[in-house]
N, C-alpha and C positions, 0 to 999 in steps of 0.2 A: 456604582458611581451615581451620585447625585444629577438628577437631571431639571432640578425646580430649584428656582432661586426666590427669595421675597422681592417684590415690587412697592415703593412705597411714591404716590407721587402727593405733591401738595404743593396747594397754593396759599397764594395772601389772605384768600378767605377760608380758607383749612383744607384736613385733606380732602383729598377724593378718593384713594382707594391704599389701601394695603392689604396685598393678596399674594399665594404661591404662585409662578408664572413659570413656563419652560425656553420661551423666548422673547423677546422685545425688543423692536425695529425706533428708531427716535434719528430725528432729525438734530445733529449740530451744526454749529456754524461752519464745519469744514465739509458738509457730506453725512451721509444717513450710516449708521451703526447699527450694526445686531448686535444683538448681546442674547448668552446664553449661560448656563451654570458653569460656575469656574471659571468665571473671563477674569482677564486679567484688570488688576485695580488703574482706573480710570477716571478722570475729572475734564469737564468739558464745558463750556458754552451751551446752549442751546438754539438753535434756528427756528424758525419759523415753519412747519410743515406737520406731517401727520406722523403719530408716534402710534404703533400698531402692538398689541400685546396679545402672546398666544398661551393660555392654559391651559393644563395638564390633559380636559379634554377635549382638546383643540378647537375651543370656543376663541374665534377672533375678536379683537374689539379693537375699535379705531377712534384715537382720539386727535384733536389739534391742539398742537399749543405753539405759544409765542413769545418766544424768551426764555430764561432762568436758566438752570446751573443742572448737570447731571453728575452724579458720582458714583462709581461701580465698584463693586468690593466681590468675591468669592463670593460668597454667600448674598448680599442683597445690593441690590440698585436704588437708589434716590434719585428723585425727578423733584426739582424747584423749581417751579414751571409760575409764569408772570399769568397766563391764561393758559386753564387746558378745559379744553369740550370732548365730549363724548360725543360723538359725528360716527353719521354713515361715511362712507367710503366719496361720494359725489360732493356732500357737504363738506369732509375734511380737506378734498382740493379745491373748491370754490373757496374756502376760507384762505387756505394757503395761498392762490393767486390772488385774492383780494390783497393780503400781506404781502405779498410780493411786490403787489402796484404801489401799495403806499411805501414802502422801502424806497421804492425806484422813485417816486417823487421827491421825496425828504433829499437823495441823494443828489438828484438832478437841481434842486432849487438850490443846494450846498454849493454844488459845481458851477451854476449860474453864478454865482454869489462872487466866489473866489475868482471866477475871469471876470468878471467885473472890477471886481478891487484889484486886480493885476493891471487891468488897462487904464485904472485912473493912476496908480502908481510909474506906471508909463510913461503917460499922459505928463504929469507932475515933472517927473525927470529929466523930459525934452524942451518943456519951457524953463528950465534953469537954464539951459549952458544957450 
């Protein structure tokens, strides 16, 4: 039984690695996924967080990335990653809650935004009648 699958990730400025891998951990947008040989075919988002890759001799490597598309077949995995870094294990969660905060701003200013235009719409509708 096959226990190595190809890994191919890449970005907008090319790849970064195509290699045999026995496991790989990746962050989507719904929660973090393993994946191993013979998973089943898969299309996903990607999230913001550290994608962790283990080879044949159990050399780990940890990378961050932020964004793009992943798709899983039997035999090999595709990573379309917006940014991915090769990070230690400290770096790729310092990078991750960095992403996190600016998420949570983007979101928070949105939110401000919309209760805003809600209460002038309000607003509006109580000096008609």
């Amino acid at each position: 039984m096959a226990t190595e699958f190809i890994a191919k990730v890449v970005t907008p400025e090319g790849l970064v690695f195509e290699k045999p891998v026995t496991f790989l951990r990746i962050r989507t947008e719904t929660g973090d996924i393993g994946i191993l040989a013979k998973h089943i075919n898969f299309i996903s988002p990607i999230g913001s967080g550290e994608m962790l890759v283990r080879e044949k001799d159990n050399k780990e490597t940890s990378y961050f990335l932020n964004g793009g598309f992943l798709e899983v077949r039997q035999d090999k995995v595709v990573v379309l990653g917006e940014e991915v870094l090769e990070a230690e294990k400290a770096d790729a969660i310092r990078m991750a809650k960095k992403a996190a905060i600016e998420a949570s701003k983007r979101n928070k200013i949105h939110e401000e935004q919309d209760i805003l235009g809600t209460k002038k719409k309000i607003q509006s509708n109580l000096l008609r009648k």
